[in-house]
C-alpha positions as CSV (number, residue, x, y, z in Angstrom):
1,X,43.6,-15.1,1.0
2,X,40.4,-15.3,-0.8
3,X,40.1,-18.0,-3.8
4,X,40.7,-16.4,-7.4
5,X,37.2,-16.4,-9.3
6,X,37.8,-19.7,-12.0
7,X,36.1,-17.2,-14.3
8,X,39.0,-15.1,-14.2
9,X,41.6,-18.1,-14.9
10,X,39.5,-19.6,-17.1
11,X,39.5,-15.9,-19.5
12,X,43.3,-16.4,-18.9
13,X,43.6,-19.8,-20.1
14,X,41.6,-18.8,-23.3
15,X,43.8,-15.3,-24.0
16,X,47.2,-17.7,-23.8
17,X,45.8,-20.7,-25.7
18,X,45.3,-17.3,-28.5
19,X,48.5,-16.1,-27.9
20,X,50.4,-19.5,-28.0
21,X,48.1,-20.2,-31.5
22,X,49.3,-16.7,-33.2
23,X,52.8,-18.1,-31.7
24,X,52.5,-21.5,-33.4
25,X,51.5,-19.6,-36.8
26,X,54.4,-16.9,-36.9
27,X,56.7,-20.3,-35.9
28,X,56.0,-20.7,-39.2
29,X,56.9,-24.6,-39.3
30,X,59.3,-24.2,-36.0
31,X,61.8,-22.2,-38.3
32,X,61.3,-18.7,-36.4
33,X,62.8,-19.6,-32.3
34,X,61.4,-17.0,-30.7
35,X,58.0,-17.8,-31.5
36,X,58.8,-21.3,-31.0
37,X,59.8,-20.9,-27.7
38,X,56.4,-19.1,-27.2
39,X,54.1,-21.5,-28.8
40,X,55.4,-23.8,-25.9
41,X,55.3,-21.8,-23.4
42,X,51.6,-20.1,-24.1
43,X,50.1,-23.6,-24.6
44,X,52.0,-24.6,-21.3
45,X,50.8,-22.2,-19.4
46,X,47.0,-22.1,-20.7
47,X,46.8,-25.7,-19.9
48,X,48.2,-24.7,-16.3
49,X,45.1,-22.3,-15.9
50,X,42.9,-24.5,-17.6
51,X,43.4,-27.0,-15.0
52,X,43.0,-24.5,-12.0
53,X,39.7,-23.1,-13.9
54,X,37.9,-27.1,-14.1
55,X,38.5,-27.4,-10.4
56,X,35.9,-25.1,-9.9
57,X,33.9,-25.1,-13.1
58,X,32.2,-28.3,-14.9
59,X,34.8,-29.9,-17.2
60,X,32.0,-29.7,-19.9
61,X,31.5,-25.9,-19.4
62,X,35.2,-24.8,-19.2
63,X,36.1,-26.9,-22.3
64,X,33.6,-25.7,-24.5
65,X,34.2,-22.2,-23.7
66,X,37.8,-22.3,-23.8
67,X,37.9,-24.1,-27.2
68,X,35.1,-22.4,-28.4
69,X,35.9,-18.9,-27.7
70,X,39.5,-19.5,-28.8
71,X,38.4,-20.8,-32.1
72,X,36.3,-17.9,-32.8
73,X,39.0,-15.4,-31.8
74,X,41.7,-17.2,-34.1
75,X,39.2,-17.2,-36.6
76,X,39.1,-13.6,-36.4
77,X,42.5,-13.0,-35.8
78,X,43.2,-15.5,-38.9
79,X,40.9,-13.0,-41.3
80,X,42.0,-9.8,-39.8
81,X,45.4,-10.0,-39.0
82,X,47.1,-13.0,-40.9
83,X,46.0,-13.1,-44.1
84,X,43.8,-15.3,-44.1
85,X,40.2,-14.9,-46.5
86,X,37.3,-13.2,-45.1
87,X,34.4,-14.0,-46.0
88,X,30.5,-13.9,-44.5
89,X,30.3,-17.7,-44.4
90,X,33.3,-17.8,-42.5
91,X,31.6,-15.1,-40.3
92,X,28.4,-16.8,-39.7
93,X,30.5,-20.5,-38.9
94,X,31.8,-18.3,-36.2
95,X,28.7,-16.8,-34.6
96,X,27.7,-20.3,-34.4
97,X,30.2,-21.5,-32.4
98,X,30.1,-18.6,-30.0
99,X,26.0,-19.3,-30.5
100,X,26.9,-22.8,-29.0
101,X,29.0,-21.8,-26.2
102,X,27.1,-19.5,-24.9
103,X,24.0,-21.9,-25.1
104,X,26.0,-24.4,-23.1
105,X,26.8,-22.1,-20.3
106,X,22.9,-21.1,-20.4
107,X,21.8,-24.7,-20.4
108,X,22.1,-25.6,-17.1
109,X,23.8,-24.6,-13.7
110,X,27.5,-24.6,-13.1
111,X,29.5,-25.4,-9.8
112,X,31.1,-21.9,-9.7
């Protein structure tokens, strides 16, 4: 069985460490279950493929784009989706932090 491409688990760690964040904010202070429940097991599970992902990819690499590109999408999600102000500054904070991640990845090789 050939090896699952850490690029693939890592996108999957980052799209339920999103889901488990929308989760913790419709929780709404754990008084919703359902989304309780979820917030759990999304952050549960992202750490689980965040784990398989750094076996294969620098620590440094992985980390920075999983928190990275999960703060930009909740940032997005926050303004588009939640309620939360838009605004360009807002905007700009973002494309910097997707500015920096994709830097890092460009900055120097990577085991996978």
């Amino acid at each position: 069985m050939a090896a699952v491409n850490p690029w693939l688990i890592l996108s999957v760690a980052i799209a339920l460490e999103i889901a488990g964040t929308v989760c913790l904010k419709l929780a709404d202070g754990f008084s919703h279950i359902v989304p309780s429940v979820l917030t759990f097991l999304f952050y549960g599970l992202a750490f689980v493929s965040l784990i398989l992902a750094i076996k294969r990819v620098d620590i440094s690499v992985a980390y920075a784009i999983w928190s990275g590109v999960g703060t930009a999408a909740i940032a997005v999600i926050g303004m588009t989706f939640l309620g939360e102000p838009f605004s360009w500054h807002r905007v700009f904070w973002v494309a910097v932090i997707v500015v920096g991640v994709v830097g890092l990845q460009l900055g120097g090789p990577a085991r996978a």
